[in-house]
C-alpha positions in Angstrom: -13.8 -30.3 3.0 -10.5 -31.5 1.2 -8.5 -32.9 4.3 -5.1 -30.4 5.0 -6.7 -27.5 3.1 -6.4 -24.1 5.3 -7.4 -20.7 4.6 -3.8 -20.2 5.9 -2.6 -22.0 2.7 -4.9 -20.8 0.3 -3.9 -17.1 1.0 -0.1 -17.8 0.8 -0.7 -19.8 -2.4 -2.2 -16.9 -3.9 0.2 -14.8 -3.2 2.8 -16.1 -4.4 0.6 -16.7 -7.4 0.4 -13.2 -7.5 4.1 -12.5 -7.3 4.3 -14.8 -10.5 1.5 -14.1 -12.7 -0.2 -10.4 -11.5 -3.5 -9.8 -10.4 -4.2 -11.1 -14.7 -2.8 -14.4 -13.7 -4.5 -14.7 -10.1 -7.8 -16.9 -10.9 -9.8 -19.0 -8.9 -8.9 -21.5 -11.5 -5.2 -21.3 -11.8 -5.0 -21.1 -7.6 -6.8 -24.6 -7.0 -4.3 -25.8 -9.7 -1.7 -24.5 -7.9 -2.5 -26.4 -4.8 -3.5 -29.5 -6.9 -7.1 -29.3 -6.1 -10.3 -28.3 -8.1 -11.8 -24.8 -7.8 -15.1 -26.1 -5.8 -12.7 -27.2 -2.7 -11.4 -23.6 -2.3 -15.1 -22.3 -1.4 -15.1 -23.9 1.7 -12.9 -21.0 2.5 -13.1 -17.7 0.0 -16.1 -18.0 -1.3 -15.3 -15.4 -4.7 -11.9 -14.0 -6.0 -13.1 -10.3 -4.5 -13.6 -12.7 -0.7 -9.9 -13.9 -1.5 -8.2 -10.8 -2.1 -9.5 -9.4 1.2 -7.7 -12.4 2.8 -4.2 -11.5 1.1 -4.8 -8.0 1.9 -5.4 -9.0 5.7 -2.4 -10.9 5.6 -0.3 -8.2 4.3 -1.9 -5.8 6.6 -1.4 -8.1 9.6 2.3 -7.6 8.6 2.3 -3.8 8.5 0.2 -4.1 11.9 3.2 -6.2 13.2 5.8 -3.4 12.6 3.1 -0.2 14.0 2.6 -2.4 17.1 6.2 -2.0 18.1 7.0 1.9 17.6 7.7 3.7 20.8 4.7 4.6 22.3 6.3 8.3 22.4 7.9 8.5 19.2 6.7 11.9 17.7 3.6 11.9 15.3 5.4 12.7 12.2 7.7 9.4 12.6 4.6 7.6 13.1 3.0 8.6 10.2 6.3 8.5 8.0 6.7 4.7 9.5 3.4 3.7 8.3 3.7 5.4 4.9 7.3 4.0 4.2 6.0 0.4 5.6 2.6 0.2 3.8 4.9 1.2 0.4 7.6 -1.7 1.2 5.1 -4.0 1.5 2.9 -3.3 -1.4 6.0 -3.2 -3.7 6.6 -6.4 -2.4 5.0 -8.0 -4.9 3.3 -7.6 -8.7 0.7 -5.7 -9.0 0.5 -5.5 -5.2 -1.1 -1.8 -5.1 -3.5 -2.7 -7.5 -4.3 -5.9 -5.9 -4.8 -4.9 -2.4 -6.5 -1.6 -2.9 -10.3 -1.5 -2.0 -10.2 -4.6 -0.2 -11.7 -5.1 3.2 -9.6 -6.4 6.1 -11.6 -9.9 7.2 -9.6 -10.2 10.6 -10.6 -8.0 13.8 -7.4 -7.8 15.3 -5.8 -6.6 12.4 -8.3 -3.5 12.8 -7.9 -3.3 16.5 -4.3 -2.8 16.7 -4.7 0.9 15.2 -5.8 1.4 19.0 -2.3 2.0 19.7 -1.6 4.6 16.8 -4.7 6.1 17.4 -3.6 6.7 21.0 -0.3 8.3 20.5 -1.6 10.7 17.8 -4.6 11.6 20.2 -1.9 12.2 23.0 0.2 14.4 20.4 -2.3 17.3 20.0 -4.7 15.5 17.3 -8.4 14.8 17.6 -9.2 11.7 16.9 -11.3 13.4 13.3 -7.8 15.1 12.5 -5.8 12.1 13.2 -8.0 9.5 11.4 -7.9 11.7 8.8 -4.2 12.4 8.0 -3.2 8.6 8.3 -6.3 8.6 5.1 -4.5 10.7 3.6 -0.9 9.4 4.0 -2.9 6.0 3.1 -4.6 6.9 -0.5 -1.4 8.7 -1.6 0.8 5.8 -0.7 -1.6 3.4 -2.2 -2.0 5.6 -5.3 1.6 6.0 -5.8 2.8 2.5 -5.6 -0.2 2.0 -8.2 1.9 4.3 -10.5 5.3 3.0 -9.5 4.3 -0.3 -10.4 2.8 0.7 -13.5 5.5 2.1 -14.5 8.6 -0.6 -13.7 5.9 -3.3 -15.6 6.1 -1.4 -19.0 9.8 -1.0 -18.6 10.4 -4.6 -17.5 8.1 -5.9 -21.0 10.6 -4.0 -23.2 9.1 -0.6 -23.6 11.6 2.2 -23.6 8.5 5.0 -24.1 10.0 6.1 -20.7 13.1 6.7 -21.8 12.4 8.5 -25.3 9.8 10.7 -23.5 12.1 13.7 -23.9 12.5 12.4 -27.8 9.0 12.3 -28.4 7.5 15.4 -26.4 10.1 17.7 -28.1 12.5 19.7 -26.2 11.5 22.3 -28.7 8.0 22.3 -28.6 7.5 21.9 -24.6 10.5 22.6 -22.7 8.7 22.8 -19.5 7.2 19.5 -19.7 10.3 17.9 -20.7 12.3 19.3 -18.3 9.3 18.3 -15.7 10.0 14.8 -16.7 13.1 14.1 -14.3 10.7 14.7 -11.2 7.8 12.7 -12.8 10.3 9.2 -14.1 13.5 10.0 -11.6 14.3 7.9 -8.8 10.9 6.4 -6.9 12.1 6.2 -3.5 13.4 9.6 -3.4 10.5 11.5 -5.2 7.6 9.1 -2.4 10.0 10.5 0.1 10.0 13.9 -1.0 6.2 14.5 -1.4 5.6 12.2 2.1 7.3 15.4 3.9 4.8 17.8 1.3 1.9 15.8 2.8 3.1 15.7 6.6 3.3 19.3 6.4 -0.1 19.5 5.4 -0.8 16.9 8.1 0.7 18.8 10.9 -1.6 21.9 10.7 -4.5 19.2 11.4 -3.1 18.9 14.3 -2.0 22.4 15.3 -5.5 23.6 14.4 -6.6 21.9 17.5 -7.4 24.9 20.0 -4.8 24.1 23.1 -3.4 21.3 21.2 0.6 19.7 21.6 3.1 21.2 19.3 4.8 18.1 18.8 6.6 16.1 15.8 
């Protein structure tokens, strides 16, 4: 084992190789380069590129773990949930292609899973069965990963040059299909404000989970 290689250092190596390059960039190959080593060295520690982006999605997760782990125990559900989407999306935007990257992974480190004991808890004490509560924090979960996916997608072709964003309205045809024009400013306006916007759509949807509960809180 090549003497003051970590797994530590590998994983912030590749993402900041990530950062640079996007997940087209992010090899096996150009990572040992990076860290001025050959490939076979980094097996000692990820043993495929699929093994290595669980360990960057841990790390990232460990992060968004950091900021969950220090919410009130009592703040309502609703904040909770909004917290998680809103710090789940920070973090993902946080670097190229990070959506894309970290999606599907598998989290490698079992303290990063158990420290959704203490979301779990305060949902379960706000009216939510632990079914209902797992399964609205999947569902803030997929959209926020699905529309950071998008969101990235979208600043990369705009960032390479491409201005088919901006003569959408040109191409479609006012004319032709005013509707879908017009349906344009929610689709390509303002990120943050439109993930904002349909995060209090889905929390809606969320809290009738929870008031579906016979008995349960009406809290949040």
């Amino acid at each position: 084992m090549p003497g003051g290689l970590t797994k530590a250092a590998i994983v912030q190596a590749a993402l900041d190789l990530l950062d640079e390059t996007g997940m087209d960039g992010l090899t096996v190959r150009a990572l040992a380069s990076r860290l001025g080593v050959q490939a076979p060295a980094l097996y000692w520690h990820v043993r495929n590129k699929q093994a290595l982006l669980d360990e960057m999605a841990t790390q990232i997760w460990r992060g968004i773990g950091d900021v969950m782990a220090v919410l009130p125990s009592d703040l309502p559900w609703r904040e909770v949930m909004a917290t998680y989407a809103m710090t789940v999306r920070r973090e993902l935007l946080g670097y190229r292609d990070g959506a894309k990257a970290f999606s599907g992974t598998t989290l490698t480190d079992p303290d990063v899973v158990r420290r959704q004991e203490g979301t779990l808890e305060n949902l379960v004490r706000q009216g939510f069965t632990l079914h209902d509560a797992t399964r609205g924090l999947v569902l803030i979960h997929d959209f926020t990963i699905g529309f950071c996916v998008e969101e990235q997608a979208v600043v990369q072709v705009t960032a390479s040059g491409d201005d088919i964003y901006s003569r959408r309205a040109e191409l479609i045809g006012a004319e032709k299909a005013p509707l879908v024009v017009e349906a344009g400013d929610v689709l390509f306006g303002d990120p943050g404000v439109r993930f904002a916007a349909l995060l209090d759509v889905l929390l809606d949807a969320v809290a009738r989970l929870q008031q579906s509960r016979p008995g349960g809180e009406r809290t949040g």
